[in-house]
C-alpha positions in Angstrom: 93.8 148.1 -36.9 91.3 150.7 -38.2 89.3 150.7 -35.3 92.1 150.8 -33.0 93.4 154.2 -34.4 89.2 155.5 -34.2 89.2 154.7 -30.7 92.0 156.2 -30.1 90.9 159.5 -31.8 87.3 159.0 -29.6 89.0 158.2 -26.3 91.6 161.3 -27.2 88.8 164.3 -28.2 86.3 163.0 -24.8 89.8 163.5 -22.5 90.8 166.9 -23.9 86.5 167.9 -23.8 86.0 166.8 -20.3 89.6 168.5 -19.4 88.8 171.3 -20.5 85.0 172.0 -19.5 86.5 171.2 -16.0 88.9 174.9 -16.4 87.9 177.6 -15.1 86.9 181.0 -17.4 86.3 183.2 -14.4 89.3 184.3 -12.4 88.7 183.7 -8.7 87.9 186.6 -6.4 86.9 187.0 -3.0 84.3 189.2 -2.6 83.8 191.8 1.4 81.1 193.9 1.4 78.1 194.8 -1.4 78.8 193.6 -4.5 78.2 196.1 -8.0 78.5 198.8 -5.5 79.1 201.8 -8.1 75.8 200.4 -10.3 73.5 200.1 -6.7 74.6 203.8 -5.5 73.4 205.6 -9.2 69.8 204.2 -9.0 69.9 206.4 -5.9 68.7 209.9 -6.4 69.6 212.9 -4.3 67.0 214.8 -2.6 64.3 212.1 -3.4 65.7 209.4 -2.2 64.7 208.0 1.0 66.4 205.7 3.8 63.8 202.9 3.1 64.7 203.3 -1.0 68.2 202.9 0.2 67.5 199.7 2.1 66.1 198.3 -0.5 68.3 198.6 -3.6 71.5 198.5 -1.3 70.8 196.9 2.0 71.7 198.1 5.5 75.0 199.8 6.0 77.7 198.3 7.3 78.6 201.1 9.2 77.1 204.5 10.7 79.1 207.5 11.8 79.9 207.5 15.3 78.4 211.3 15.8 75.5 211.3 13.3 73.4 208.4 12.7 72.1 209.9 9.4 75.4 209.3 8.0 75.8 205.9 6.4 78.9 203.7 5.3 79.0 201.0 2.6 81.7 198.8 1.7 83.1 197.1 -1.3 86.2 195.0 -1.8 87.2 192.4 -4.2 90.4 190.6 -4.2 91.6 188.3 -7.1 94.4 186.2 -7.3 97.9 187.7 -9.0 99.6 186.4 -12.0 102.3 183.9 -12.4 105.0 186.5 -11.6 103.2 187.8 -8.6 103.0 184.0 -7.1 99.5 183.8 -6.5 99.8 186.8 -4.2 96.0 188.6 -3.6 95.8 191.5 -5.7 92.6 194.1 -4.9 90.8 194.3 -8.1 88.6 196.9 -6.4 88.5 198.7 -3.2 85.0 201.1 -3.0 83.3 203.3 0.0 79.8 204.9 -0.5 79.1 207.1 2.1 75.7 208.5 2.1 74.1 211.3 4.3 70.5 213.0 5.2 68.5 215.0 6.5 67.1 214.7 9.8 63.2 214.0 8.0 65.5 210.7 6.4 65.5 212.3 2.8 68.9 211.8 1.1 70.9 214.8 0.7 74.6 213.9 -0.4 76.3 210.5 -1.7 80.0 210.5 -1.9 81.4 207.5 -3.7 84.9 207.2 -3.4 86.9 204.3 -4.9 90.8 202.7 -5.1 92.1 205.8 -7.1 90.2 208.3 -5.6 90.5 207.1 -1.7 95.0 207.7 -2.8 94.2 211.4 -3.5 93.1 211.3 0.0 95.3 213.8 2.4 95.9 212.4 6.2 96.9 214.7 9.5 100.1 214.1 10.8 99.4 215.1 14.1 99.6 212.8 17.1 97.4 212.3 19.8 98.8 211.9 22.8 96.9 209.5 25.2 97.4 211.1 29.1 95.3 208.4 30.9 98.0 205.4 29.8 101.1 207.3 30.7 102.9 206.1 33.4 103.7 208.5 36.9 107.1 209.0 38.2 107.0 206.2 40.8 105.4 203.7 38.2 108.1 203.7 35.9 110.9 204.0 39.0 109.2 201.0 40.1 109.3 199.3 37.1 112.9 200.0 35.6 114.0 198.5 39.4 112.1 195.5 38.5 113.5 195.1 35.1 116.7 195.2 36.7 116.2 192.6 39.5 115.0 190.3 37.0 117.3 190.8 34.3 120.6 189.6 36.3 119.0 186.1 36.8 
């Protein structure tokens, strides 16, 4: 009877171990972009830094400006999952944009880092563009409202 109730007290404290080395400690993210991206861009140093120094600690950029290609774009996003009374719903942890710029010799000359709080500060036009080249003529949309017509009594 005595070694029953040990056994039981073995089999019981190896169940709970191995339970609970399987669990998790670190809460699951997904990661888009460079990782530590705050950390990467203050090893870089204005007006000494170089586009090859750049490379290096930080990689290539994920994106250049479409009018200057000495300006460079780098991207970090981490999502992790919500609490209980969020559902399991994706919640961004961090959301972080590094945009670097230099000179035309390749010498860096301004970093802007700009992350989740700082990117809501951020003021937007409200002006529309209007797009002449997809607008319909007269005829066009005479033509198609008959159309829509024949083929709507059927």
């Amino acid at each position: 009877m005595f070694f029953k109730v040990q056994y039981h007290k073995i089999f019981l404290f190896l169940f709970t171990s191995i339970f609970l080395s399987s669990c998790q400690l670190q809460e699951p993210s997904k990661n888009h972009g460079i990782i530590f991206l705050k950390n990467r861009s203050d090893k870089l140093v204005i007006d000494s830094s170089n586009k090859n120094d750049v490379i290096k600690i930080i990689g290539q950029p994920h994106s250049k400006s479409i009018n200057n290609e000495n300006e460079w774009i780098y991207i970090e996003r981490v999502l992790t999952k919500g609490e209980y009374h969020k559902l399991g719903q994706n919640i961004l942890k961090t959301n972080n944009v590094l945009v670097l710029k230099f000179d035309k010799y390749g010498i860096l000359k301004n970093k802007n880092f700009l992350d989740k709080n700082s990117k809501n500060k951020l003021k937007f036009s409200e002006k529309e563009t209007t797009n002449e080249i997809t607008q319909k003529s007269f005829v066009e949309k005479f033509l198609t409202s008959i159309r829509e017509k024949m083929y709507g009594s059927k």
